[in-house]
N, CA and C atoms of all chains as a GROMACS GRO file, in nm:
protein
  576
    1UNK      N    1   0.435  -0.465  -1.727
    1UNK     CA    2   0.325  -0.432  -1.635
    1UNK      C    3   0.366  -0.473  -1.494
    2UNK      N    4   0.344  -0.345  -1.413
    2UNK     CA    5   0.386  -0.405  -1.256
    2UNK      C    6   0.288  -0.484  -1.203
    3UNK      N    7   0.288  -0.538  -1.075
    3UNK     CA    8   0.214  -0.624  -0.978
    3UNK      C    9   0.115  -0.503  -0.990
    4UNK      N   10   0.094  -0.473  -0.934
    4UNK     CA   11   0.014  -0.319  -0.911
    4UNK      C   12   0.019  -0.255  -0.943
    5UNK      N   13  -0.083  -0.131  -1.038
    5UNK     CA   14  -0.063   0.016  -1.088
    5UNK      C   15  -0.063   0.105  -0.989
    6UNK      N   16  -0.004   0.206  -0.999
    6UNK     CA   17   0.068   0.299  -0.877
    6UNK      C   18   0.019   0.346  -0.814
    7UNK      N   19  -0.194   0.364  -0.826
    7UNK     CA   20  -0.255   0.438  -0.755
    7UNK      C   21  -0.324   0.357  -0.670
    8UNK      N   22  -0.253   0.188  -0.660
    8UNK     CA   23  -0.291   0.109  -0.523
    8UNK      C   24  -0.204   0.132  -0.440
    9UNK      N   25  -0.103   0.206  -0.451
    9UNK     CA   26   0.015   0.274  -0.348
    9UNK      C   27  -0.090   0.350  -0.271
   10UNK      N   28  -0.178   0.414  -0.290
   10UNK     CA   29  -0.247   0.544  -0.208
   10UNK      C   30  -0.364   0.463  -0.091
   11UNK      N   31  -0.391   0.293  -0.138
   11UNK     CA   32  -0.469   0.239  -0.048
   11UNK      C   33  -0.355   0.162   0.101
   12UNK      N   34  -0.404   0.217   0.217
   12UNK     CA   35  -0.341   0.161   0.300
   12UNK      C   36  -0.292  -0.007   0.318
   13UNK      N   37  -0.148  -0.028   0.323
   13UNK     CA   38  -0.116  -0.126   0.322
   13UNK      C   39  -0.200  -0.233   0.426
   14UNK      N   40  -0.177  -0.352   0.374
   14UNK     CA   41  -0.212  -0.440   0.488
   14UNK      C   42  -0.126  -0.458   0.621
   15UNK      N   43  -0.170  -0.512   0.683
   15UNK     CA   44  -0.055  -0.525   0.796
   15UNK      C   45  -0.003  -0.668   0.802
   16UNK      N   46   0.152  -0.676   0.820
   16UNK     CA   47   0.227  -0.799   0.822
   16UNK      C   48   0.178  -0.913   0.852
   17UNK      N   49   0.107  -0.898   0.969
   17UNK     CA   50   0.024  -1.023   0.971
   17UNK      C   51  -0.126  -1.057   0.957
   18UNK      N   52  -0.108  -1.055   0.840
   18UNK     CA   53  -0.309  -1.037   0.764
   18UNK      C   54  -0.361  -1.200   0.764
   19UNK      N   55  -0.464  -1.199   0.680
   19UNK     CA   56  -0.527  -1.360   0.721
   19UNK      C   57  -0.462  -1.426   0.628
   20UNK      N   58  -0.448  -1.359   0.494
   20UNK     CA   59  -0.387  -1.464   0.367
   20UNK      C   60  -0.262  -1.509   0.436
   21UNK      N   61  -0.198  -1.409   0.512
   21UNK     CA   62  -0.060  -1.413   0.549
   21UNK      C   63  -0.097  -1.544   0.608
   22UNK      N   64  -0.112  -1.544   0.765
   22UNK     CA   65  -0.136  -1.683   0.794
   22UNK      C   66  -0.157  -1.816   0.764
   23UNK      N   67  -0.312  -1.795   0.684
   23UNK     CA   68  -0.314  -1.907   0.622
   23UNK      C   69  -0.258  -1.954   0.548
   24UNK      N   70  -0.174  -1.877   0.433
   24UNK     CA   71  -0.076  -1.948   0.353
   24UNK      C   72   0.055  -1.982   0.430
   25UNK      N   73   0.085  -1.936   0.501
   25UNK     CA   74   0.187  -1.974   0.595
   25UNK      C   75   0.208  -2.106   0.661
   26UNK      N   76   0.022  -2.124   0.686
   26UNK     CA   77   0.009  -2.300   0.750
   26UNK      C   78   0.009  -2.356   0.653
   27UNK      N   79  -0.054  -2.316   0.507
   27UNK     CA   80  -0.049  -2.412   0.437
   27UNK      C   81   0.108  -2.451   0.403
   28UNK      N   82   0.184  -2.352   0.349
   28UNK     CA   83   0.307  -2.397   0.327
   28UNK      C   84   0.385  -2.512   0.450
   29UNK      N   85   0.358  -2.472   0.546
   29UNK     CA   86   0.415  -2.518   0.667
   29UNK      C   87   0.360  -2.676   0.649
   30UNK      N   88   0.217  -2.709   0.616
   30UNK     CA   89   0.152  -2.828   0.664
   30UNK      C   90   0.196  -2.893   0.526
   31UNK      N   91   0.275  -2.838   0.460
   31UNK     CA   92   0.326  -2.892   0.306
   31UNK      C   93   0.445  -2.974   0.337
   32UNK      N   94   0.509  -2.888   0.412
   32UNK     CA   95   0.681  -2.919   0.476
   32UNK      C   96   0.613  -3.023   0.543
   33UNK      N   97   0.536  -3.067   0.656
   33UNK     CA   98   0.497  -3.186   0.731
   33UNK      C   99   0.433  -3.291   0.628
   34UNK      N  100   0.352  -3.279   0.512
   34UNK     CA  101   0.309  -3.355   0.476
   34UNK      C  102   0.466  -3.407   0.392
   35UNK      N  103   0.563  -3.346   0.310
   35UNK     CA  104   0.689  -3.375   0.249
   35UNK      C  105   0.751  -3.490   0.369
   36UNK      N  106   0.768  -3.424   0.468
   36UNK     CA  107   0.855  -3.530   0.581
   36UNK      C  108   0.770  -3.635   0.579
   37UNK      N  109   0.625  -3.638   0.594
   37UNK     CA  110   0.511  -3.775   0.575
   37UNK      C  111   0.569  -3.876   0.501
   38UNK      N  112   0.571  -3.824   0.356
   38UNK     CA  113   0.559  -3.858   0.230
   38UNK      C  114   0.724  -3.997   0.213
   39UNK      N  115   0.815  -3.908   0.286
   39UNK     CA  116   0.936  -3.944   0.219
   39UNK      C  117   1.015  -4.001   0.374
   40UNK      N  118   0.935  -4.058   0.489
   40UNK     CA  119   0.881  -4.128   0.607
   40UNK      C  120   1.033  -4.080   0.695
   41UNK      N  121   0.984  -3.997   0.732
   41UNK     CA  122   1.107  -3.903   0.831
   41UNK      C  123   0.970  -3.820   0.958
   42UNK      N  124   1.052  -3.797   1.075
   42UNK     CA  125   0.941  -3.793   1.147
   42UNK      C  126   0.932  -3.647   1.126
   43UNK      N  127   0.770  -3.673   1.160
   43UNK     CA  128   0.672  -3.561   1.008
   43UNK      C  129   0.713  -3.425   1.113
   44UNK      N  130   0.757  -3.404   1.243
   44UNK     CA  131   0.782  -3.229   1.288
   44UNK      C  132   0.859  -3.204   1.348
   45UNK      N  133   0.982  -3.324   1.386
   45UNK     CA  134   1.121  -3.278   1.400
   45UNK      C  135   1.182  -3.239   1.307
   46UNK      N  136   1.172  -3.326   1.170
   46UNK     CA  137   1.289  -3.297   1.091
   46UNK      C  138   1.257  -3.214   0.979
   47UNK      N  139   1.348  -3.209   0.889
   47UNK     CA  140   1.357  -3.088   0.790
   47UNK      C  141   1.280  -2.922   0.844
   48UNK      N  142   1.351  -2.919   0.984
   48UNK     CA  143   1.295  -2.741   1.010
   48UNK      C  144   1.346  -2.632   0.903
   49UNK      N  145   1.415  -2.640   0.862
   49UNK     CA  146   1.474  -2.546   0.775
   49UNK      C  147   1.392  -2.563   0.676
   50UNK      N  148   1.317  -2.694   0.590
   50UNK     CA  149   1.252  -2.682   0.500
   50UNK      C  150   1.093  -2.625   0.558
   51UNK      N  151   1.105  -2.673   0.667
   51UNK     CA  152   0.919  -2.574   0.720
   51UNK      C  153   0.934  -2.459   0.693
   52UNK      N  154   1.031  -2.396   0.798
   52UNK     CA  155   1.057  -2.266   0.802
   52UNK      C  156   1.050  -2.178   0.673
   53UNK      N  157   1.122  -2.243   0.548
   53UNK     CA  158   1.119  -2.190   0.472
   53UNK      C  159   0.934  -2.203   0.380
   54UNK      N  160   0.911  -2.318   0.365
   54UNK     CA  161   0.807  -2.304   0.325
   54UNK      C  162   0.670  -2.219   0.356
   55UNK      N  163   0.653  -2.234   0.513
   55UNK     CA  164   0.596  -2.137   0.582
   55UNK      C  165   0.659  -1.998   0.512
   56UNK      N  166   0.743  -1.919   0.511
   56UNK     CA  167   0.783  -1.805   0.464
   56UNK      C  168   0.777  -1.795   0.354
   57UNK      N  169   0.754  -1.850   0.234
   57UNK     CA  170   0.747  -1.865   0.137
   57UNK      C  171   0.565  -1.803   0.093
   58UNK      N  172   0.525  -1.918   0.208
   58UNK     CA  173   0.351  -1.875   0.222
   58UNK      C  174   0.291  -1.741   0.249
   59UNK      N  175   0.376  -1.683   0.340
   59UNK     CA  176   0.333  -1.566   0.433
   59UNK      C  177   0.380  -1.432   0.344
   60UNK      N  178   0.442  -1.474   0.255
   60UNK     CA  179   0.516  -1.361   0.187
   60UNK      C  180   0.386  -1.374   0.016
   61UNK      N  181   0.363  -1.473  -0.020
   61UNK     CA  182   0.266  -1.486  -0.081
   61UNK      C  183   0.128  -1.434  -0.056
   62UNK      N  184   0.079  -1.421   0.116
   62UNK     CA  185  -0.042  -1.415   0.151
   62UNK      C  186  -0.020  -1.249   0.117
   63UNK      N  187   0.093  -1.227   0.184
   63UNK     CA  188   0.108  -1.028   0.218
   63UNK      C  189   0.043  -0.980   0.076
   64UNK      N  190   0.097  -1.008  -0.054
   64UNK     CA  191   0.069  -0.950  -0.216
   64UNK      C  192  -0.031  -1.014  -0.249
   65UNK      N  193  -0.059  -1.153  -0.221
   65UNK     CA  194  -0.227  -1.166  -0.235
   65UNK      C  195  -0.354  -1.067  -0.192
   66UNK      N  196  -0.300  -1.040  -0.042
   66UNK     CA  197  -0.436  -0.940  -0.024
   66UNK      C  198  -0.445  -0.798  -0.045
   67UNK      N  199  -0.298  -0.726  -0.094
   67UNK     CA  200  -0.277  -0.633  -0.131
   67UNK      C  201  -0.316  -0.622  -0.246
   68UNK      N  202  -0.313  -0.722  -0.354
   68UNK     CA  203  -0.364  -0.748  -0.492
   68UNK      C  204  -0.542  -0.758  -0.469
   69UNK      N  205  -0.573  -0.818  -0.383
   69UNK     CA  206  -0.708  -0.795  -0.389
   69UNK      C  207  -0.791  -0.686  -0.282
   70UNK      N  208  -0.752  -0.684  -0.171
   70UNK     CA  209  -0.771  -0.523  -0.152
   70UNK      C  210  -0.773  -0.393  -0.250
   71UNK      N  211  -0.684  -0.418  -0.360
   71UNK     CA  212  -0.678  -0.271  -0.465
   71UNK      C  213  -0.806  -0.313  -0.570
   72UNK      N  214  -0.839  -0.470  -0.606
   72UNK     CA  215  -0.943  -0.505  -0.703
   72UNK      C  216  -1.099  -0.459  -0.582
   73UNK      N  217  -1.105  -0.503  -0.516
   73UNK     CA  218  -1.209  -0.450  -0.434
   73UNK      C  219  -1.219  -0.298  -0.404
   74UNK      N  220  -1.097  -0.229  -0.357
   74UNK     CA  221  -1.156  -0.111  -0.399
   74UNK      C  222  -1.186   0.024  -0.532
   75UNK      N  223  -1.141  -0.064  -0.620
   75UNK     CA  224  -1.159  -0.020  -0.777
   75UNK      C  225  -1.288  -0.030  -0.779
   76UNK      N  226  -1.382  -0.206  -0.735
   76UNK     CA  227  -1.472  -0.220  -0.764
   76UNK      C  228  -1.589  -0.101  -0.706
   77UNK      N  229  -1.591  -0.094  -0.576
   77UNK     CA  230  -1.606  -0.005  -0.480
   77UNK      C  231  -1.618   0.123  -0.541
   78UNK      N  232  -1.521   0.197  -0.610
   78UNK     CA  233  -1.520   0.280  -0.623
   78UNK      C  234  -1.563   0.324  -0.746
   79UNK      N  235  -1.600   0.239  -0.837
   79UNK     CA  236  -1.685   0.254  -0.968
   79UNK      C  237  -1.824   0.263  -0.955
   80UNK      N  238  -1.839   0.163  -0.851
   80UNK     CA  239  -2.024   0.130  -0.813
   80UNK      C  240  -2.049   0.302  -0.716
   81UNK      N  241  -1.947   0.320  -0.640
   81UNK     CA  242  -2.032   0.436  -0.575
   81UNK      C  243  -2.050   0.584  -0.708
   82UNK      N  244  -1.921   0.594  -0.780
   82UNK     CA  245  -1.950   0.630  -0.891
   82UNK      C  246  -2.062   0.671  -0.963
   83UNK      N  247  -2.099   0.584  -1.019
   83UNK     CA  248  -2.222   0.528  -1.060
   83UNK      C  249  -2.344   0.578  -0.988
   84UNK      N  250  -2.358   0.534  -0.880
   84UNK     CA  251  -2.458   0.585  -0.795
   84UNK      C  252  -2.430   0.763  -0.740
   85UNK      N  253  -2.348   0.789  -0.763
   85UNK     CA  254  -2.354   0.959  -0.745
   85UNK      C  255  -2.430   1.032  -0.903
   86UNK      N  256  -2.353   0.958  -0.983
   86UNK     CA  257  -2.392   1.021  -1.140
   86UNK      C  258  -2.548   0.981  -1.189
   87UNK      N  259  -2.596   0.861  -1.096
   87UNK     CA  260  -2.737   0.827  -1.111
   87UNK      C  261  -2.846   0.887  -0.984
   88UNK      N  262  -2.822   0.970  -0.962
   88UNK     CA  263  -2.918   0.988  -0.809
   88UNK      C  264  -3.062   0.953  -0.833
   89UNK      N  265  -3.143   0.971  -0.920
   89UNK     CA  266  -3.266   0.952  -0.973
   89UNK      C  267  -3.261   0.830  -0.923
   90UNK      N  268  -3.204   0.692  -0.962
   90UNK     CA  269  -3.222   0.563  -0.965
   90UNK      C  270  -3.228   0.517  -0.800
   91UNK      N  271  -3.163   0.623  -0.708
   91UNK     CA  272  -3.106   0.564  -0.606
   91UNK      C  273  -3.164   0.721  -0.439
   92UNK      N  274  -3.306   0.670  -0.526
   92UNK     CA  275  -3.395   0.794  -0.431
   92UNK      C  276  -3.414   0.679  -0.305
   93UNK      N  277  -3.361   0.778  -0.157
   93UNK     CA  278  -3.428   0.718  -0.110
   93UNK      C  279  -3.538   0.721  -0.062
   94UNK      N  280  -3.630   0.603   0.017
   94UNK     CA  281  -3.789   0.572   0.056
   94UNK      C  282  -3.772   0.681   0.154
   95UNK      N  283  -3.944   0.741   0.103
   95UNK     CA  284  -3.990   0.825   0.223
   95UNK      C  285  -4.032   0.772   0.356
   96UNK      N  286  -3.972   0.833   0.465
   96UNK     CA  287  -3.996   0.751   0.585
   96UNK      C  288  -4.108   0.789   0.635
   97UNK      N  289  -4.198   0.671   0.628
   97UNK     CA  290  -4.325   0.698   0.718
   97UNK      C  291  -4.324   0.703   0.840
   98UNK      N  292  -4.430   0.821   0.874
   98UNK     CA  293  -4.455   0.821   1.014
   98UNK      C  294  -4.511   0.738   1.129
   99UNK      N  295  -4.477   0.647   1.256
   99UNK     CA  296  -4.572   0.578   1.315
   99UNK      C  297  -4.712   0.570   1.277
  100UNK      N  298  -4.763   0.750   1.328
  100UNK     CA  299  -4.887   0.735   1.301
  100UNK      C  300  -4.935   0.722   1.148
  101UNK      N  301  -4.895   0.721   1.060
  101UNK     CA  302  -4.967   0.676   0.947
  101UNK      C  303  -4.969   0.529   0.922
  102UNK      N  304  -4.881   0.482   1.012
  102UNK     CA  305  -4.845   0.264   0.968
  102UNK      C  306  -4.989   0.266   1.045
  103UNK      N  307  -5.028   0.298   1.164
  103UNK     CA  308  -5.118   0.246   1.223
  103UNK      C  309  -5.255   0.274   1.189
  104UNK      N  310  -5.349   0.192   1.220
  104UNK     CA  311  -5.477   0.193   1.227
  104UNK      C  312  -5.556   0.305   1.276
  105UNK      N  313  -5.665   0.371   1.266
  105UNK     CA  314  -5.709   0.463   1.369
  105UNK      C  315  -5.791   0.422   1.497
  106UNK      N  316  -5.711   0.415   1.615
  106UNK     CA  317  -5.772   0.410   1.744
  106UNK      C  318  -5.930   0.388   1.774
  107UNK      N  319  -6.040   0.313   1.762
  107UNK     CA  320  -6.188   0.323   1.784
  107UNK      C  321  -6.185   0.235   1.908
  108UNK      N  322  -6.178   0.300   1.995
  108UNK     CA  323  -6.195   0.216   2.158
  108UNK      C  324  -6.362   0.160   2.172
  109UNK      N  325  -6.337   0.043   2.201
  109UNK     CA  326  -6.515  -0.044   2.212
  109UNK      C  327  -6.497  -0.029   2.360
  110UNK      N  328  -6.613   0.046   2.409
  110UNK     CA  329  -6.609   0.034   2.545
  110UNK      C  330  -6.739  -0.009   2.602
  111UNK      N  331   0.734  -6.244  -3.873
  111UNK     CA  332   0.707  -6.249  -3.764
  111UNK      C  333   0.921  -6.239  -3.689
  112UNK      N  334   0.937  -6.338  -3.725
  112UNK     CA  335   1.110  -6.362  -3.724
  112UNK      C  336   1.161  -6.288  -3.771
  113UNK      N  337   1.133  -6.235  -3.842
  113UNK     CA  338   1.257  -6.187  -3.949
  113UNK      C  339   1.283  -6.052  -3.826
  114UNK      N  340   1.133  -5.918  -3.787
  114UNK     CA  341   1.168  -5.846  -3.709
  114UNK      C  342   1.240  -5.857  -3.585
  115UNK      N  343   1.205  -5.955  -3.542
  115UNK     CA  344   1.267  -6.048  -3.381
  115UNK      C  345   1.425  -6.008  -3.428
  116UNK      N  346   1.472  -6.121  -3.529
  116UNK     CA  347   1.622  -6.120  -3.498
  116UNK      C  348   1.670  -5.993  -3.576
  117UNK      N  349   1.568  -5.926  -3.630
  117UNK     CA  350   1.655  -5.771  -3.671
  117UNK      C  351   1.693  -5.674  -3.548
  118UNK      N  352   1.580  -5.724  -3.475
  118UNK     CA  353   1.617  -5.636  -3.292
  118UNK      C  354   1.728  -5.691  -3.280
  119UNK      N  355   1.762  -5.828  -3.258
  119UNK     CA  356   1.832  -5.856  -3.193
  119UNK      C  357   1.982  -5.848  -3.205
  120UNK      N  358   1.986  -5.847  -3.384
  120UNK     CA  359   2.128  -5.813  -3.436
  120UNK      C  360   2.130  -5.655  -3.389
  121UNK      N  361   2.048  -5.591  -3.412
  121UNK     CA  362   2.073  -5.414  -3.400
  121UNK      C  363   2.158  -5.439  -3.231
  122UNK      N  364   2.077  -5.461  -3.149
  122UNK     CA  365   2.098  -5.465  -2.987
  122UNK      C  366   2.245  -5.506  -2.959
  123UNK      N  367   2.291  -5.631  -3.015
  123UNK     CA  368   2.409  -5.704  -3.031
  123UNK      C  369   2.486  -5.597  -3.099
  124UNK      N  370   2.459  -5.567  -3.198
  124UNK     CA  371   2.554  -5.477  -3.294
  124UNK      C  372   2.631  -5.390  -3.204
  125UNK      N  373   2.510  -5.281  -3.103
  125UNK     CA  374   2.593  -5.183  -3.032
  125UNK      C  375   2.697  -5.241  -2.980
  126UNK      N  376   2.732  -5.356  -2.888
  126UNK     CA  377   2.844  -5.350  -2.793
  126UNK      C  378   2.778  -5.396  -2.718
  127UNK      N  379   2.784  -5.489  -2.635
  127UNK     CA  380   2.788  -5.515  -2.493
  127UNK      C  381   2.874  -5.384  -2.412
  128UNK      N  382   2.826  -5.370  -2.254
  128UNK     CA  383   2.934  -5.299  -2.210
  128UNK      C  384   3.050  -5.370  -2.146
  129UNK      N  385   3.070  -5.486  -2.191
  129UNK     CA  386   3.186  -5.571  -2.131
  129UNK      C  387   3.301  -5.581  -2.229
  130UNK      N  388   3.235  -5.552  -2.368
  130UNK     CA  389   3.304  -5.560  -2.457
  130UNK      C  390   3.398  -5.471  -2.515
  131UNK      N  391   3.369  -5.302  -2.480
  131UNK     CA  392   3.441  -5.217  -2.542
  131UNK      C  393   3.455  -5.090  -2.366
  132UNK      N  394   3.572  -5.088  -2.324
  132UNK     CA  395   3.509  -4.995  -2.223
  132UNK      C  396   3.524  -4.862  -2.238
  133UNK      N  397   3.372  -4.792  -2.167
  133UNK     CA  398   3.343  -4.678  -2.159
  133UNK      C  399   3.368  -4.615  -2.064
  134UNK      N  400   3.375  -4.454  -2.101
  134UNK     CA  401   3.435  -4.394  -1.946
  134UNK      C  402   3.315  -4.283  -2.024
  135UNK      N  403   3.292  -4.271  -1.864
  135UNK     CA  404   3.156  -4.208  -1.813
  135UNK      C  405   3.184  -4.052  -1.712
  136UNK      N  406   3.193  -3.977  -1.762
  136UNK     CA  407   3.224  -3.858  -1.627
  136UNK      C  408   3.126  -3.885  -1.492
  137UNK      N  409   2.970  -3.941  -1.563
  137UNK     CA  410   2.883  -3.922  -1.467
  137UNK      C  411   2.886  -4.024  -1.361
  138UNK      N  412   2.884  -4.028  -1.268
  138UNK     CA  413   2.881  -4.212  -1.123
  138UNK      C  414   2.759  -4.121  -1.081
  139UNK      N  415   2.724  -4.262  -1.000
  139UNK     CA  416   2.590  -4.288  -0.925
  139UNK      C  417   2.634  -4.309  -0.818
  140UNK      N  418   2.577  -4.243  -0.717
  140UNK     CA  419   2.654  -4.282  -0.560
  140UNK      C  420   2.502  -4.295  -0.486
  141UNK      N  421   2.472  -4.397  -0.387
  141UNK     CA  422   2.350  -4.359  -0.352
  141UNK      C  423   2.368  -4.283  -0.266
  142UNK      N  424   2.295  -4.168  -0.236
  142UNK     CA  425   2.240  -4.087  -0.120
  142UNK      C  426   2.287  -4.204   0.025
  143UNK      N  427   2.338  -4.112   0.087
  143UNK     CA  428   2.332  -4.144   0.266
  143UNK      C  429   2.274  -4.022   0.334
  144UNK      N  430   2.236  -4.047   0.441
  144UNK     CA  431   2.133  -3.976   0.489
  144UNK      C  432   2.197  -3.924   0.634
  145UNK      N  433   2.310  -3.973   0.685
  145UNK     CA  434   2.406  -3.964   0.765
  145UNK      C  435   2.410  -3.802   0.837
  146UNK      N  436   2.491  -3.746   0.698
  146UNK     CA  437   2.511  -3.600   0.749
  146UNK      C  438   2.446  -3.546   0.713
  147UNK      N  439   2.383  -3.435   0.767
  147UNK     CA  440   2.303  -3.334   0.737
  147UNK      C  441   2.355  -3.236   0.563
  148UNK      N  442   2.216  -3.226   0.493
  148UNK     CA  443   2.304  -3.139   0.389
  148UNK      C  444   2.328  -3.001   0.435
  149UNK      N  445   2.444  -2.994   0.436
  149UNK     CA  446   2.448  -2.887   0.474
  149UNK      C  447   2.430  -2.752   0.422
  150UNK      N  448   2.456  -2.779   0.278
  150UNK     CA  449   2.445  -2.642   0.199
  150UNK      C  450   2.287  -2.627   0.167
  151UNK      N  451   2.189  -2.730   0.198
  151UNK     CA  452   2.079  -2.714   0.146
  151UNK      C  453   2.048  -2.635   0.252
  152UNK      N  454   2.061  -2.688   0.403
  152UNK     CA  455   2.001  -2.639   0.554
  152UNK      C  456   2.032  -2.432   0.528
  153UNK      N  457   2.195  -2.448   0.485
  153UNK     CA  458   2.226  -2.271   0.441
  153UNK      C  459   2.105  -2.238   0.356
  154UNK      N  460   2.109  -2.274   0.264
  154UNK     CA  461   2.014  -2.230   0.133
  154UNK      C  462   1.886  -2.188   0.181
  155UNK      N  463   1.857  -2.279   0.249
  155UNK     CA  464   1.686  -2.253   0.311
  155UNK      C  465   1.680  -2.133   0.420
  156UNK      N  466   1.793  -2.165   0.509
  156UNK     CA  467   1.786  -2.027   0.646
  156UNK      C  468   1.794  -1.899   0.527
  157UNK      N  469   1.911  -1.897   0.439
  157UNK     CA  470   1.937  -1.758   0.398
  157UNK      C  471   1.803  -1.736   0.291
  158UNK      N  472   1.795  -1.825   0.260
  158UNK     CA  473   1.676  -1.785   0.150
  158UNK      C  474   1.549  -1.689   0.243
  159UNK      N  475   1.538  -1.793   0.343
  159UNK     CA  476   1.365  -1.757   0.463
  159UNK      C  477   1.438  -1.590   0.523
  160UNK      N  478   1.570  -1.612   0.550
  160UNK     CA  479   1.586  -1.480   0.610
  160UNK      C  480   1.579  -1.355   0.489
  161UNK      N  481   1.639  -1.364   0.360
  161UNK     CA  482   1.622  -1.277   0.269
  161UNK      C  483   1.466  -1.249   0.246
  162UNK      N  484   1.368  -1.327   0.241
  162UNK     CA  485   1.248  -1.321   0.216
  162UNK      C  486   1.150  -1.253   0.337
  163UNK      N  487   1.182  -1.262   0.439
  163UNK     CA  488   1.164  -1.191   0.525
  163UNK      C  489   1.227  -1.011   0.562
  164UNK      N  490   1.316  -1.044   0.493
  164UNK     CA  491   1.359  -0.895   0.521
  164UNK      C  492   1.277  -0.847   0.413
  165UNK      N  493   1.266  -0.907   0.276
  165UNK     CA  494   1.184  -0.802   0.191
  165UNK      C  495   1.049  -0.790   0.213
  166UNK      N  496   1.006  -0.896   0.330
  166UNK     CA  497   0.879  -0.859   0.340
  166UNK      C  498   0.839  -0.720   0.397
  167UNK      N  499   0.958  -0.710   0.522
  167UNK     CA  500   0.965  -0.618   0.618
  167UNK      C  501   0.989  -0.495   0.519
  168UNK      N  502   1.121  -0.474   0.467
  168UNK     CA  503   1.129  -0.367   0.347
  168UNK      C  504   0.988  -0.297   0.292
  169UNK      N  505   0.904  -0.416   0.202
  169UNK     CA  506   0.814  -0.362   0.117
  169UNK      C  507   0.736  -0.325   0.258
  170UNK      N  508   0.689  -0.385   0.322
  170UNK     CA  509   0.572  -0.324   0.378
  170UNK      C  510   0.637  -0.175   0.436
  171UNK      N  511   0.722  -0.160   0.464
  171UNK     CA  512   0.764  -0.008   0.545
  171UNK      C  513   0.786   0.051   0.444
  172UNK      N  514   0.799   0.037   0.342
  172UNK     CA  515   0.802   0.138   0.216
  172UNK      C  516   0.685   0.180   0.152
  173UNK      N  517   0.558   0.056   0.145
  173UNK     CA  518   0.408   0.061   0.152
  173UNK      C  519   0.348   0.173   0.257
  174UNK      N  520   0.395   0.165   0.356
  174UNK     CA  521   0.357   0.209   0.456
  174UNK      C  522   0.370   0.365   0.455
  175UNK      N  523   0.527   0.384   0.432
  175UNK     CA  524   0.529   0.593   0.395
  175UNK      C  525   0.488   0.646   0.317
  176UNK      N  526   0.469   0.525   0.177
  176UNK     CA  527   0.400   0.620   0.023
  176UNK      C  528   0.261   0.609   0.066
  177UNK      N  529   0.184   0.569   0.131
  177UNK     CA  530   0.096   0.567   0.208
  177UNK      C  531   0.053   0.696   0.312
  178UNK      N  532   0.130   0.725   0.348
  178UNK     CA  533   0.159   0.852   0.462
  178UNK      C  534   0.170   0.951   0.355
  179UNK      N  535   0.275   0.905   0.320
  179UNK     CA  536   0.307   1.047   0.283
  179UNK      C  537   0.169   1.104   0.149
  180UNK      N  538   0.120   1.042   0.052
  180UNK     CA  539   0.004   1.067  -0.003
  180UNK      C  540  -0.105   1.104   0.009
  181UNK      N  541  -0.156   1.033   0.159
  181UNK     CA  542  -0.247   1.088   0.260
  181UNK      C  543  -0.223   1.243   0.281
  182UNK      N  544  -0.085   1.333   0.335
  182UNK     CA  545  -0.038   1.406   0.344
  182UNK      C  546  -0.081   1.482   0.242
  183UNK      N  547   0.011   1.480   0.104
  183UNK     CA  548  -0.056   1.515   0.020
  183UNK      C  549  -0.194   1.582  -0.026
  184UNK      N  550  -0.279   1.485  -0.031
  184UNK     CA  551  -0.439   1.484  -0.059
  184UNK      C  552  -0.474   1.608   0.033
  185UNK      N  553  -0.432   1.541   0.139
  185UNK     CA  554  -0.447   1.698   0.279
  185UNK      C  555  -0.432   1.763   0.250
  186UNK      N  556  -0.302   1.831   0.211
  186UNK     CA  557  -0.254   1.934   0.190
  186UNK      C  558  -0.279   2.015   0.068
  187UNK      N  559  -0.321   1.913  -0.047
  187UNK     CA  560  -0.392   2.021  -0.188
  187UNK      C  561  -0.524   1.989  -0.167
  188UNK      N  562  -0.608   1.934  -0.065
  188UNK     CA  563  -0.761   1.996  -0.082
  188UNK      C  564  -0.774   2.090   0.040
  189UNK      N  565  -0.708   2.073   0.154
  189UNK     CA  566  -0.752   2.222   0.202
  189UNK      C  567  -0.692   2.303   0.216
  190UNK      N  568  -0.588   2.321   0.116
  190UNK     CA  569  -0.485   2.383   0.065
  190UNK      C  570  -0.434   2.486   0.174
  191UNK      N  571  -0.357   2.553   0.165
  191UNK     CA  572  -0.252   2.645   0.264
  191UNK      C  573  -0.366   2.741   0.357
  192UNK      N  574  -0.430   2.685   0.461
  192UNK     CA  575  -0.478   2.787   0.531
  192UNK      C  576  -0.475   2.823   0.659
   0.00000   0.00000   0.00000
């Protein structure tokens, strides 16, 4: 079974830099700083190569995270409207009343 | 209570001291110095982040035309040749 079945190919990709992207990116990144913390090396000069990588590690994770859930959201999406085409009865809409019927009838006390 | 005590203790004795018979070990212990940079790790990590990045770049531009081009598609067989 692939990551994705083939007809989430037809939903527009995300773009490179999406939010999962980011945020997993800091998180990985704030992983690499908390590692230098941990093992008492100063926590954002050293080990760049291990940020770098971790950060990338993140951002490449975030990209197929939201592509994976972008395609579950619009499956979902697209069952519920489904549904509501094949049910129209259930999904009448309200007749719109007119101003003048919300209101009262006018009796001026003069 | 004794009797188990010195049965440890003959078993323990039994093996050998390591002063007594010597062993050769392929494996040594060296401690870590922190001196030079590792260097093959510092490679490992750039080429790794740079390979991972190119496939990011890859998939998404390949995402990107089956994308196009499907759109295309759809176009083209619902309002078919007119």
């Amino acid at each position: 079974m692939a990551f994705l079945p083939d007809e989430a190919r037809s939903l527009p990709p995300p773009p490179i830099v999406n939010k999962a992207s980011v945020w997993l990116g800091l998180t990985g990144w704030v992983a690499a700083l908390l590692d230098n913390g941990f093992a008492h090396r100063p926590v954002l000069r050293a080990g760049v190569h291990r940020q770098i990588l971790f950060a990338s590690v993140g951002w490449v994770a975030g990209y197929f995270l939201v592509k994976h859930a972008e395609y579950v959201h619009a499956k979902v999406d697209r069952e519920l409207l489904d549904y509501v085409r094949r049910h129209p009865e259930d999904f009448k809409e309200a007749e719109k009343k007119r101003i003048g019927e919300l209101l009262e009838d006018f009796n001026p006390v003069r | 209570m004794a009797a188990p005590l010195s049965a440890a203790r003959w078993l323990r004795l039994a093996g050998g001291r390591p002063g007594l018979a010597s062993t050769r070990s392929v494996f040594v212990a060296r401690k870590r110095t922190y001196e030079q940079p590792n260097w093959f790790g510092v490679g490992l990590a750039f080429t790794t982040s740079a390979a991972l990045w190119a496939f990011l770049f890859k998939q998404h531009n390949e995402d990107v035309m089956e994308y196009e081009r499907r759109k295309q598609e759809k176009q083209h067989k619902c309002t078919g040749c007119s």
